[in-house]
C-alpha positions in Angstrom: -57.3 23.8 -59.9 -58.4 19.5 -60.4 -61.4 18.9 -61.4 -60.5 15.2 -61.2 -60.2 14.3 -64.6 -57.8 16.8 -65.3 -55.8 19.7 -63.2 -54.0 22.8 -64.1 -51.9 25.2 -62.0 -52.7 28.4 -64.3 -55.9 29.8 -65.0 -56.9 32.6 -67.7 -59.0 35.6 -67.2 -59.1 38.4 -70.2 -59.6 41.7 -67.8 -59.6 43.0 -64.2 -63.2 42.5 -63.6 -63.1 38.6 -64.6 -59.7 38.0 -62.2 -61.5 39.4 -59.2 -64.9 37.5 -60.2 -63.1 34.5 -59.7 -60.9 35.4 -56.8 -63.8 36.3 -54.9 -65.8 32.7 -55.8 -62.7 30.9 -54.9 -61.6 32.8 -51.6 -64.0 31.0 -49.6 -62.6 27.6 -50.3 -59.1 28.5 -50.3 -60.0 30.1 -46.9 -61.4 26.6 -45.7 -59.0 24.2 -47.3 -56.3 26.4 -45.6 -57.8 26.1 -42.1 -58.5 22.4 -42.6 -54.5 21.9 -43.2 -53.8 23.7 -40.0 -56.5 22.4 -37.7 -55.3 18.9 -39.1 -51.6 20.3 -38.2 -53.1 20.6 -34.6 -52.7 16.5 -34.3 -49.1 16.4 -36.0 -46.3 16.0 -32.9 -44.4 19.0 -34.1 -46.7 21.0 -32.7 -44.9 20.3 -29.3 -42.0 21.9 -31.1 -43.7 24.7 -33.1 -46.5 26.5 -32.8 -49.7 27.0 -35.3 -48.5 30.1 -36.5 -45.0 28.6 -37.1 -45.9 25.6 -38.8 -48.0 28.5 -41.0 -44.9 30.6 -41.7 -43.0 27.6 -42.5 -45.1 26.5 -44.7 -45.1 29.7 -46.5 -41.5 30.0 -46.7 -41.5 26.5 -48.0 -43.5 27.2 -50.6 -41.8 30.6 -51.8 -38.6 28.7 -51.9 -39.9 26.2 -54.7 -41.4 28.5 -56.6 -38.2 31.2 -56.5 -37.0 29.5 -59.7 -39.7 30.2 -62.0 -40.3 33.6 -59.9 -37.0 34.4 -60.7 -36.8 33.4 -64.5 -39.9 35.4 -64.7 -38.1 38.4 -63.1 -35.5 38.3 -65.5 -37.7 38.0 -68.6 -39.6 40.7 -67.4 -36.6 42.8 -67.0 -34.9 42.1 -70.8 -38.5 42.8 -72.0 -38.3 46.4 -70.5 -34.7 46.9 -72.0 -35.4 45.9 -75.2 -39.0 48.0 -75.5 -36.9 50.7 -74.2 -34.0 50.0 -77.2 -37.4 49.9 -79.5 -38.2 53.1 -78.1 -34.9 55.0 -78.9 -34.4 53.4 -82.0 -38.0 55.1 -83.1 -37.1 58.1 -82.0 -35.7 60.6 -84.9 -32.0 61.2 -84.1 -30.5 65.3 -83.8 -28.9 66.5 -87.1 -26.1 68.5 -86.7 
């Protein structure tokens, strides 16, 4: 998000209701900007090599692969978070006497 003075990837919503609020006030413009980039795409001369629909999927996977490494530090802080709640959790729990 820009507002032209300032811009931020991230934006913070306290509940469910508020996230799709703002998805739903922001879909329409994604939607446009989206089809703008491709009906601008329409003049590039790759589109004698690739099609609309593969300069869209390439452009996807483009974009996956620059975000994979913070997807995937996010994976694997999400996953030591888990082990150590679950080490938390059996550490609370009152051990068998014999």
């Amino acid at each position: 998000m820009s507002t032209g003075l300032a811009a931020s990837e991230f934006l913070k919503v306290d509940n469910l209701p508020q996230l799709m609020d703002l998805v739903s006030k922001w879909a329409p413009a994604v939607q446009a900007a989206t089809l703008a980039d491709l009906v601008e795409d329409l003049n590039e001369p790759d589109l004698n090599e690739m099609g609309v629909l593969e300069i869209a999927a390439a452009r996807a996977a483009w974009g996956a692969r620059e975000r994979l490494p913070e997807l995937e530090a996010d994976r694997q802080r999400m996953i030591a978070e888990r082990r150590q709640r679950r080490r938390d959790q059996g550490s609370n729990q009152p051990r068998p006497t014999d």
